[in-house]
N, C-alpha and C positions, 0 to 999 in steps of 0.2 A: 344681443337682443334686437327684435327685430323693431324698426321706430313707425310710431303712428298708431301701437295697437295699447299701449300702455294707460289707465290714466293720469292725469294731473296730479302732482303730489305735493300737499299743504303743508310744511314743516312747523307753522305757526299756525294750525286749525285751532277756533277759540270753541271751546264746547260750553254749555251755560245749562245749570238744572234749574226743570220749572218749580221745584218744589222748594229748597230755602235759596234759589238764585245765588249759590256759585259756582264762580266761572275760572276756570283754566288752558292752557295751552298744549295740544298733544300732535303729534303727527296725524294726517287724514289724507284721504283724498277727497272728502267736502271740505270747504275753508267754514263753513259753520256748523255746529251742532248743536241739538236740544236734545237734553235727556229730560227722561219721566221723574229720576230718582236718580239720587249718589248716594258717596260713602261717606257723605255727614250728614246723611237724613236717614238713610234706610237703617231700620230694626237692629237690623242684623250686626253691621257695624257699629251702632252704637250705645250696644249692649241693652236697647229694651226688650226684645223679642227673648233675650233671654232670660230678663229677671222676671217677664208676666209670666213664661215657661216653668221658672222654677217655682214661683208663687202657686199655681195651678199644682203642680206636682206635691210640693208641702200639703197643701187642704185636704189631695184626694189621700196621701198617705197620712194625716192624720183620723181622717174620716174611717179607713180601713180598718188602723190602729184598734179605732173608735168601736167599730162594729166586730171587729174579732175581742175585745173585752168583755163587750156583752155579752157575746156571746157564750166566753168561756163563762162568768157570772151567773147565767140561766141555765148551762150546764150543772155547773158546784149546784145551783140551786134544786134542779130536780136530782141528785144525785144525793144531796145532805138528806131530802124529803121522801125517797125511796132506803136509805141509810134503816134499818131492823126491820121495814116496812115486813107485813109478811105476802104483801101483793108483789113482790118482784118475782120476774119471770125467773124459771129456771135455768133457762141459758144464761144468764149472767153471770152462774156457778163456774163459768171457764172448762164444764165438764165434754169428753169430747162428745159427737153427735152420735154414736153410738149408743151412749150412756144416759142422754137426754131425748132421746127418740123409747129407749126402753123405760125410764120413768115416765114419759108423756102415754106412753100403753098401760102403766099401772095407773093410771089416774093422777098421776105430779102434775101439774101445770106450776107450780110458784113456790116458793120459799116456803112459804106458813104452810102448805099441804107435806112438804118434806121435811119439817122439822117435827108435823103430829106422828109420823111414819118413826122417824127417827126416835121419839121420846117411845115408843115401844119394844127400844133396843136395835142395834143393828144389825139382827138378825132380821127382821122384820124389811129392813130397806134391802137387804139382799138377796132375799127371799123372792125379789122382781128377776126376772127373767132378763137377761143380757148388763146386769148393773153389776158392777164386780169389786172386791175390796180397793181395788186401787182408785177406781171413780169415788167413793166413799171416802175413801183417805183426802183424795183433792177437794172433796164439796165440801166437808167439814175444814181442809184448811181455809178455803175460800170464804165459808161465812164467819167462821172466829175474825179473820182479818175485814169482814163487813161489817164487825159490831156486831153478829148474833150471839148471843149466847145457846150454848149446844145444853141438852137436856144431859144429865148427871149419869146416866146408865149408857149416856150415848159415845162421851168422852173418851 
């Protein structure tokens, strides 16, 4: 090593924090020091930053919880209130777009228009241009399992 260019080396440097004032002894090359923070005051260390953290994180997950129940709640709700309705669209029938593009030509828009169709047999529903016994077969099991009841000649 070359001498003269090194600095002063403090084996008993006293460092002191301004913020709960203690103080220790560490190697330096200043003999004093001030710090802003240590590690029995800062958050981090002393486990506050993490339980405000976790506080914060419980509220918003509960809140979330919160607002996906509602949600599901207002769903079941307009779904029990559309439940025999004969206002529900006919896409809800699950039929494919083929088959609900060719009732929406015959004049279908909804449920109660394809079951007045239907109670004149279903020959009358087939009778539409591009709707075919298998879409029939599916509308019909679709609305038995929505709570309609199917007209007696249509079964």
């Amino acid at each position: 090593m070359r001498p003269d260019i090194h600095p002063t080396y403090y084996p008993d440097a006293k460092v002191t924090c301004a913020s709960c004032g203690t103080t220790w002894t560490t190697g330096s090359t200043k003999k004093e020091i001030r710090v802003d923070i240590c590690s029995n005051c800062h958050p981090f260390f002393t486990g506050e930053a993490q339980r405000i953290l976790d506080i914060e994180g419980q509220v918003d997950r509960f809140y979330k919880k919160l607002s996906a129940r509602q949600t599901y709640v207002v769903q079941q709700k307009v779904k029990e209130e559309l439940k025999g309705s004969p206002e529900r669209p006919i896409e809800e029938l699950g039929l494919s777009t083929r088959a609900v593009d060719a009732l929406k030509k015959g004049g279908i828009e909804n449920v109660g228009q394809f079951l007045e169709r239907l109670n004149s047999g279903n020959a009358t529903v087939l009778a539409i241009a591009g709707f075919g016994q298998a879409s029939l077969t599916t509308a019909k099991k679709k609305l038995r399992s929505l709570g309609y009841e199917l007209p007696e000649g249509a079964a």
